[in-house]
Phi, psi and omega in degrees: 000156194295063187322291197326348205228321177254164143247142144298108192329339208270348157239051191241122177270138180289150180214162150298138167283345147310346207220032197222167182266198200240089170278146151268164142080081181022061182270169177238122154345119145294283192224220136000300205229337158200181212244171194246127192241150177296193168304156173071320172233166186219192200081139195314252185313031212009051195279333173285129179238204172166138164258096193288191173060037187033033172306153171257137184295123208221081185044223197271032205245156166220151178260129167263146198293188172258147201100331169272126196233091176201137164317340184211001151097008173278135176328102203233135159280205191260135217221155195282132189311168172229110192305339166294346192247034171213020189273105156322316196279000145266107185279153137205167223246124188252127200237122174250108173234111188292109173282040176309152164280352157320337196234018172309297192290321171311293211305302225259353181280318173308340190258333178250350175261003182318283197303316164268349156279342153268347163286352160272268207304001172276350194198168216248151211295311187303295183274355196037048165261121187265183204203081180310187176268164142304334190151145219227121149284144174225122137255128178258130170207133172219142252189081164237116150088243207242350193221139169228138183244128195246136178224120192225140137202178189246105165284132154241010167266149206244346189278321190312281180343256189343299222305304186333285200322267189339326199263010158271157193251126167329198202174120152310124160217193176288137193311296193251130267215126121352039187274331174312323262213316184289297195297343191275328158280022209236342185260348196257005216237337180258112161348284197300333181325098158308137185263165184088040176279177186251110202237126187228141195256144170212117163211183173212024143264127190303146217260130173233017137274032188243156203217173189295157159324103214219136164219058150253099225273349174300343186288340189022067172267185204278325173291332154302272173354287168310304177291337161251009173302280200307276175355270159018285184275349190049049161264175197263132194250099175198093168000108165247088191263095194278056189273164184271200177268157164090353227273128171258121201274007194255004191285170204252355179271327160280337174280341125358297202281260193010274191310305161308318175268351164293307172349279179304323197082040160238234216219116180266160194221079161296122192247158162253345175201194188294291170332284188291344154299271182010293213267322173319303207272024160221029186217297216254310176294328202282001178264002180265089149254100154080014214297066201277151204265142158235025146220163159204097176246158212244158164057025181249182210224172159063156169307157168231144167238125182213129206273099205259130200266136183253170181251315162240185199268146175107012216265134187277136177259110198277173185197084211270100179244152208201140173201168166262116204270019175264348173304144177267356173305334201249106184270281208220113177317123228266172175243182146273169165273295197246058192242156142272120196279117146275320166203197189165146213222190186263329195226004189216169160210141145257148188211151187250174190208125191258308225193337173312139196263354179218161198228139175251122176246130138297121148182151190288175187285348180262325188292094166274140193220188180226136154231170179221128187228119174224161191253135137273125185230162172254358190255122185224131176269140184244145180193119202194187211220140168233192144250038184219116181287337166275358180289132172292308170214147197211250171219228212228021164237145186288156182238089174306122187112335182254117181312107201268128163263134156302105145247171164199168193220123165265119189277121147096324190290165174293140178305145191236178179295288218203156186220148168211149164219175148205172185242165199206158184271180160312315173269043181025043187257165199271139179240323208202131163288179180271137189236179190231139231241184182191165165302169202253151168308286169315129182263167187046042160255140173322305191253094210283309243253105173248164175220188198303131165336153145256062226317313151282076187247013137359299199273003181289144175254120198304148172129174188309139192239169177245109169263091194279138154225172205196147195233132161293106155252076194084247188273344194230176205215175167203147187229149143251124187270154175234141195255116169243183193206115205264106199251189190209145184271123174240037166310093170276003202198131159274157192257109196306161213227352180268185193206115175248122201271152181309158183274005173275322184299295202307322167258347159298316172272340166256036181256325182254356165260146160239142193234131148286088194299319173317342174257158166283132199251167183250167186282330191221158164241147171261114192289330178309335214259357174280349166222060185269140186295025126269046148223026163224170174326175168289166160243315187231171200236133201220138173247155188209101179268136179285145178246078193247142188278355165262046158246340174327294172315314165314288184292012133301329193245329154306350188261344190280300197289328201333309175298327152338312197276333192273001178288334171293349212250316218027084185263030175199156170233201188284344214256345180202153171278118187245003188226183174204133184237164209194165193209111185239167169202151160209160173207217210280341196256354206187178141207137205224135141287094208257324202203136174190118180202148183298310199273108162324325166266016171261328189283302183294337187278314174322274193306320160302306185285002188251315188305321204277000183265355210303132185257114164271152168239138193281159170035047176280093200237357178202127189243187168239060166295322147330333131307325157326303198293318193272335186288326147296334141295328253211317165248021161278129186254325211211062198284152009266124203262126154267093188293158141210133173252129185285116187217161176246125164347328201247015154267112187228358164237199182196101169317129160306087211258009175060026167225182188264138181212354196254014156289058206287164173294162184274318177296358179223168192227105187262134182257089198248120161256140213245107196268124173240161154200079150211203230257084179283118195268312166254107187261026162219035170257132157220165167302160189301306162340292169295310154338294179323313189308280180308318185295292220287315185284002180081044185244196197244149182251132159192113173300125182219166171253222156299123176228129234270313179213160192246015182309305193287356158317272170312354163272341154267338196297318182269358185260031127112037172277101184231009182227138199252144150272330198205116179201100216200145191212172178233148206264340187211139177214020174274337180261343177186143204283154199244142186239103194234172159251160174259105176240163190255131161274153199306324202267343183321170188270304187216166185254128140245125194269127173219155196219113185231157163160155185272129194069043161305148194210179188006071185255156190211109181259109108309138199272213208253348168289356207047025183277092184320140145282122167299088168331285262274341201252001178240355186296117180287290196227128165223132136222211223249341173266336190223133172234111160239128195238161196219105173277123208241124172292308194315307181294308242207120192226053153323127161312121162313135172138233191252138162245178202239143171218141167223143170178171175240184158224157164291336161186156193081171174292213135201203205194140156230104163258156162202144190245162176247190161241135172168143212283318174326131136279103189237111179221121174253168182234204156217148176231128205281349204220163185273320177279016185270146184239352179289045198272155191280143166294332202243168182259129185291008212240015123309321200283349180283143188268015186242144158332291161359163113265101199300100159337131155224195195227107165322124167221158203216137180247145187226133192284137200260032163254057208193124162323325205288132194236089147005075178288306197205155141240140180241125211259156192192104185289140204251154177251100200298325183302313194246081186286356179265032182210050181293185208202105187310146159219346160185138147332118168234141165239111153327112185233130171300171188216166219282102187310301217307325184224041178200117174269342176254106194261019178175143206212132208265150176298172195293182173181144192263109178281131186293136202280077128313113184309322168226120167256156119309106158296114201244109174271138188226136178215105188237135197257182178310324170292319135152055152325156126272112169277000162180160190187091187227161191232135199203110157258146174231151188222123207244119166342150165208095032270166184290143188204093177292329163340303179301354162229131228293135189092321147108005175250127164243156175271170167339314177275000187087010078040112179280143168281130191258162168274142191324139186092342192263121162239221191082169190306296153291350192055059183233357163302132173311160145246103193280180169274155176318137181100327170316168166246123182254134185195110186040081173056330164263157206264154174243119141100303210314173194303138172099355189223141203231160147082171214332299249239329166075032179267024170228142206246134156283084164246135192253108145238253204279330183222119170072163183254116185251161186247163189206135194289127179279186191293128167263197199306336195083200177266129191273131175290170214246033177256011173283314205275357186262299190288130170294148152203142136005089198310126178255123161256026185238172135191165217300319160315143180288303203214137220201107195300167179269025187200156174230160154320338167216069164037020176316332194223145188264331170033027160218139184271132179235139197266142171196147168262113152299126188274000000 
């Protein structure tokens, strides 16, 4: 059976939910004592978290390289970028310094050149447009004996920052220096660090983490570590090495810089005194605005003639040559021909270029030098390698013998024809011919652009690779080199791929299991469903603004308000980050993932600048909301996502985006405030779409016009009154007042009651006692269209059950919903079989292909430390026009079923669900006194025509089932069955060292002259209601511990100790 997804009952035990354990960072109960841990994290209590793709660890949070959208920064398929966390022109400028007494003269040429290499590295030489930093890392390190003493801080004033600098004190240390080990915590240690920063190293000491050259990336030694940090984040990398005489610059602790800034495509400086550090950082660092390079090589001989591609015309092209002046081979630093000398050092030359259509380096055959010639530029190419054709994005080394898929994502340039790549060495001999890319088949990808597998990589030469890609325009390109790396699996041996759980859990759970024979039991229990984020508070919170120009004022008073609203969230403790919050905008052209972040004061600073820069548009009468919509399911991370969307009265369409969009996910709640500004003639009006939308997630309509503050919205809306009970409208309630019922569930915390409709009048509440409610003392929120009142039991002690509501309008219809608060978790499902615990969120019996219509089975899972017992459901076919005229159509009677091997702990007799686009479900649980003990309402909604499209592969069984293809579950099947030892994270599998392909079932073994793939242990046997039957997308699994290197170097997995000052 399937771990990721399954136990088999005989090893799962029954429990109380009272009796479990307190797994942390959305971990799943078992029993007592343990937990199920998402991807990423370990521990009985899934209290160890870790970031792989090198995030920086932020309490259990990980900050991601760019381009990376995951709670911990894991390997994923494709999710729509979020632009912030790929906006280049935030920087940040990172000074890593060996703090020696030795280093004085370093110390004191950086303190005086500051100011002005950063007035220089700010702006850009052609437009004089300047472009600050974000915010200034100092990391400090000095290394006597057995202790290192470290001084690290984060600035965002650069003057505070110089000051810092001046006042630290030098320090005795040891001849060979942590520096490798330093730069890599000087990039790892701050959340806000930004990629494309600028990272500048300063020592005069020889690395004495540096280990021999290994280009086996699985060795995860410190020069690795450090060198794909950097990659990753793309900072601009450059060595300021101050070294003494005598110093063996061919030793692997000196040669290290090298090897590394050849890697990166940055820059080593040998300097001899202050003066020549001086003049580096303010005639040469001071040209990194932006530098994106398009051509480079490292280590070569002889003249070049190289034709250099602008991005516009007139554009200066820099052009940076470097050699090591202790060779004795390298006599004279190579020239320009036709260059302008900018600046020039014992080891450099820099040189510009304004218009030349060609650039000539002079220099003879003994001297090996390097040059990188870059544009400051905003246009920026992303690129980068997977073994996967669904990895959305994956990094930036090749593996040899595995086949490797190119995706990349293009920033600021003009539409182009065509995109291409090829690799090329350090030395520019061609490794991979060019091959030419197209948009990916998959929508709402980070990374849009693919190209042919690269089937064969055998032939790669270990060692630093060149990723040429070139944008067409006819006849002419504009180019980038991107920095790879050709690595080698060096695994002689196999490594078993299983997982055995200890034998104390193993007789603990089956010592504690009882089976109840009289109920019916299941074949497997499914563990996602024991703590599915719809029976718990939201996690995550997502606005979705319209860029309608009569939204201003809202969205004024939202960007004024905002820390208020998120405050109410309580989204942090000391020790972790608990919500995620997200920010989309759209308008007739586009929908954008503008923002999305775990930190709240990142989020609040963010969201005020993007809301108050937000460009409206006048006569916006049709968006792409609808894009909205998908783009938000699509960036929940973190269920259950309470959206709220924003929209104005005078948007009456939604573009036709041509996909399925009116199916919404079950884990999110779309919330639409419906903005007028006159006079609201229909206060339940939205387009039909968004309607479709709101009913089936169980969210709320509210109308509002200007409003002086939206707090009291947002103060019941975000504290987890999320199970709606009550929900009932009159198509007209101005001629004669509309009377419904309300209900309270017995046990609830609190009620919140909305009353909507234009012009409300006589409203009148009673309680199930026939007790007036006093309004005046629970109204939350009034205007003249909405009344919300929030009833707390604990305070305030109304009898619980049905209650009465009346009221009127001045015109139109009107509405009474009411949602609870309350701890009771109730979520239901569907099923093909009485013994499947694997039910699907959504309902599935349109999609059958028999004549027949095939009977299935409602099953509800209820936390089972709580009286409230399932009763009956009442199924009610909806009328999209009339939504005040549901139509009963049939009775279900509810029966429990065996806890013990079943997590959907109750199930209804068969039933032919009507083949209707929307129905309502009324779950009813009435105890002997004749209570309510539960009473939740669930609309749904089933393609209409039926679209088997939707599930990968596009094959159903009988029941409308999507049928999965070998290997595949999930509800849609797109989830993996990875092999034993895998990591399964978001639908794809990761990993362990040594192991390759979708499944990760083929093993890499190497030995002494080559690389063979060899079938690795397989997946086994799949049972086969795995490969027929939908399940529910699982985001946990039974592993623990997740080794620190993968076939394609996804995770840096090692922890470095450092003492602080």
């Amino acid at each position: 059976m399937h771990t990721l997804q399954f136990l088999t009952f005989l090893a799962v035990t029954g429990f109380v939910a009272s009796d479990v354990a307190k797994c942390l960072n959305h971990g799943t109960p078992l029993n007592a004592t343990d937990c199920v841990c998402p991807e990423f994290v370990s521990g009985k209590l899934c209290e160890h978290t870790r970031c792989p793709r090198f995030g920086i660890a932020d309490k259990n949070r990980c900050t991601c390289p760019p381009g990376w959208f995951a709670p911990r920064c894991g390997i994923r398929r494709c999710r729509p970028p979020v632009d912030e966390n790929m906006d280049f022109h935030k920087r940040s400028l990172i000074i890593v310094f060996n703090t020696k007494t030795t280093m004085l003269e370093q110390k004191n040429a950086l303190v005086s050149s500051f100011n002005k290499m950063l007035d220089e590295i700010t702006t850009n030489q052609a437009t004089r447009v300047k472009e600050n930093f974000v915010n200034y890392i100092f990391y400090g390190f000095v290394k006597k004996g057995d202790s290192i003493n470290v001084t690290e801080f984060l600035l965002e004033d650069s003057t505070e920052f110089l000051e810092k600098i001046k006042n630290i004190e030098l320090q005795d240390g040891d001849d060979t220096q942590p520096v490798l080990v330093s730069a890599y915590n000087a990039q790892q240690t701050y959340g806000e660090t930004r990629p494309n920063s600028v990272l500048l190293v300063f020592t005069d000491s020889p690395a004495s983490d540096a280990t021999p050259l290994s280009y086996h990336f699985e060795d995860g030694t410190q020069e690795q570590l450090t060198m794909q940090n950097i990659i990753l984040w793309r900072h601009k990398l450059a060595f300021l090495l101050s070294l003494p005489d005598g110093v063996d610059r061919t030793s692997d602790a000196v040669d290290v810089y090298r090897r590394i800034a050849m890697t990166a495509h940055g820059d080593s400086f040998f300097v001899k005194n202050g003066n020549e550090t001086s003049e580096i950082l303010t005639e040469v660092i001071g040209m990194y605005y932006h530098p994106e390079n398009i051509n480079i090589a490292y280590g070569i001989t002889g003249s070049r003639i190289i034709e250099p591609t602008r991005d516009t015309d007139n554009q200066f092209v820099f052009i940076l040559i470097t050699f090591d002046p202790t060779d004795p081979n390298n006599k004279q630093l190579p020239s320009i021909e036709n260059g302008n000398l900018y600046s020039e050092g014992r080891n450099h030359r820099l040189y510009f270029s304004f218009n030349d259509p060609s650039i000539k380096i002079v220099a003879d055959f003994q001297t090996q030098y390097n040059y990188r010639i870059f544009l400051q530029s905003d246009y920026v190419i992303l690129s980068e390698l997977s073994s996967d054709s669904e990895i959305d994005l994956g990094n930036f080394m090749v593996t040899q013998g595995v086949p490797k898929w190119v995706t990349s994502k293009v920033f600021g340039f003009p539409p182009f024809d065509t995109i291409s790549y090829h690799m090329e060495s350090s030395t520019n001999e061609v490794v991979r011919e060019e091959y030419y890319g197209s948009l990916r088949p998959q929508k709402d990808c980070t990374f849009d652009y693919t190209f042919d597998v690269w089937q064969d990589t055998s032939t790669c030469i270990p060692g630093p690779l060149t990723n040429v890609v070139r944008l067409y325009y006819g006849n002419t390109y504009k180019q980038r080199v991107i920095a790879s790396y050709c690595d080698i699996v060096s695994h002689t041996k196999h490594i078993p791929q299983h997982y055995v759980k200890p034998a104390s859990v193993l007789l603990e759970l089956s010592a504690a299991e009882s089976h109840d024979d009289s109920l019916s039991t299941c074949d497997s229990k499914y563990i996602p469903a024991i703590n599915d984020a719809r029976m718990n508070e939201p996690n995550q919170y997502i606005f979705v603004l319209e860029r309608h120009s009569g939204n201003a004022e809202i969205y004024k008073t939202l960007s004024r308000e905002i820390e208020q609203i998120i405050d109410f969230i309580k989204p942090s403790t000391e020790t972790a980050h608990t919500k995620e919050f997200t920010l989309i905008v759209h308008c007739d052209q586009e929908s954008r993932v503008v923002l999305s972040s775990y930190n709240p004061k990142v989020f609040i600073k963010l969201f005020r600048e993007k809301v108050d820069s937000l460009k409206l548009f006048d006569n916006l009468d049709h968006t792409m909301g609808l894009m909205s919509i998908i783009q938000a399911q699509k960036i929940n991370i973190l269920p259950l996502a309470q959206i709220f969307y924003f929209t104005n009265q005078q948007v009456t369409d939604l573009s036709d985006i041509g996909r399925n969009w009116d199916v919404v996910d079950k884990d999110t709640e779309f919330n639409f405030f419906s903005i007028s500004n006159g006079t609201i003639s229909n206060a339940l009006y939205l387009p039909l779409q968004l309607q479709i939308v709101q009913r089936q997630s169980g969210g709320r309509l509210i109308p509002i016009k200007t409003e002086d503050s939206l707090i009291p919205l947002f103060a019941d809306i975000t504290t987890g009154a999320t199970a709606l009970t009550t929900d009932s409208e009159k198509f007209d309630c101005s001629v004669q007042e509309y009377s419904a019922e309300l209900y309270v569930e017995k046990d609830a915390d609190a009620v919140i009651i909305q009353l909507t409709g234009a012009g409300l009048k006589n409203i009148r509440i009673q309680d199930s006692s026939q007790q007036e409610i006093n309004m005046t003392s629970f109204i939350r929120y009034k205007s003249e269209n909405v009344v919300i009142l929030r009833i707390d039991f604990e305070k305030n002690h109304q009898n619980h059950g049905i209650w009465q509501v009346v009221m009127g309008t001045n015109q139109g219809g009107c509405q009474v919903t009411a949602r609870i608060k309350t701890s009771k978790g109730v979520i239901l499902g569907f099923t093909s079989s009485p013994t499947d615990d694997a039910a699907t969120t959504q309902i599935f019996s349109m999609r059958q292909n028999t004549q027949f219509n095939r009977a299935i089975y409602a099953v509800v899972r209820s936390r089972t430390d709580y009286s409230a017992v399932p009763t009956t459901i009442e199924i009610q076919t909806i009328n999209q026009e009339r939504f005040d005229l549901p139509a009963t159509d049939s009775h279900l009677t509810m029966s429990p079923r065996d806890n013990s091997s079943c997590s959907f702990n109750y199930i209804s007799n068969p039933v032919n669900v009507p083949k209707t686009q929307m129905t309502l479900w009324i779950l009813r649980g009435i105890n002997e006194n004749k209570e309510f003990e539960i009473r939740r309402m669930y609309y749904y909604v089933q393609h209409l025509p039926a679209d088997t499209s939707v599930c990968h592969g596009g094959q159903v069984n009988e029941f409308g089932q999507c049928k999965c293809p070998d290997r595949y579950t999930g509800e849609y099947c797109w989830d993996r069955i990875c092999a034993e030892g895998a990591t399964l994270a978001y639908g794809i599998c990761f990993c362990a060292p040594g192991y390759m392909g979708d499944f990760c079932e083929t093993e890499l073994l190497v030995n002494s002259t080559s690389t063979t793939v060899s079938p690795g242990p397989s997946v086994g046997t799949t049972p086969s209601h795995i490969e027929t039957t939908t399940k529910s997308t699982s985001k946990t699994n039974l592993l623990s511990a997740v080794t620190s290197m993968t076939v394609d170097g996804y995770d840096n997995g090692k922890v470095i100790a450092r003492i602080r000052v």
